[in-house]
N, C-alpha and C positions, 0 to 999 in steps of 0.2 A: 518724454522723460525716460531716461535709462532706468533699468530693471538690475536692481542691487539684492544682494540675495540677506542682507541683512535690510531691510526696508519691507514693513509688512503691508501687501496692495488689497487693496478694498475688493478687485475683482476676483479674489482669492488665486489665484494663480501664483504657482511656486517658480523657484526658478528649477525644479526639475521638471514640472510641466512647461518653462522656456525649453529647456533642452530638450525634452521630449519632441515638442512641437517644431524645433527648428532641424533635428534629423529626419522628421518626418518632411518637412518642405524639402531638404537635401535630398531624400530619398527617390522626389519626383520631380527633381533635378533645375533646384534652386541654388544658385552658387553665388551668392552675395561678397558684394565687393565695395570697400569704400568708395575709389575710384568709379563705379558705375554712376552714370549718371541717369541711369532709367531702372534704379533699384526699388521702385515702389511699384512700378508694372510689374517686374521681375516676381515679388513676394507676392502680386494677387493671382499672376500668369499659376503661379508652385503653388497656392491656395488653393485654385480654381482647378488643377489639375488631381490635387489631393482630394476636395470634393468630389468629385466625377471617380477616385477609387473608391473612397470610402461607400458611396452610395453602388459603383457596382456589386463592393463586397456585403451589402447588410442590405441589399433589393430582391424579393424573394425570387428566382430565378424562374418563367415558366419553364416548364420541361416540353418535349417536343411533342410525348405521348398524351400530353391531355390538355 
């Protein structure tokens, strides 16, 4: 179902957290295209790549000294 920004969703999500979320999968280099016909790979491939930053940046880092 499309996401209308006047339509209130139970999963509470805004359509600025849509836009948030979809320049974040842009940023690691999700480019959706109607024409695509493997556009559902595409958006887990940019998920899965997102996860793996996210989790780099918020994993506490060991350091080399200890």
């Amino acid at each position: 179902m499309p996401r209308y920004p006047f339509v209130k969703h139970s999963d509470g999500m805004s359509p600025a957290d849509l836009v948030r979320e979809i320049k974040e999968l842009e940023a690691v280099g999700s480019e959706p295209r109607a024409e695509d016909a493997d556009y559902a790979a595409g958006i887990r491939a940019a998920q899965q790549r997102l996860a793996d930053v996210y989790r780099s940046n918020c994993t506490p880092q060991r350091s080399a000294a200890g």
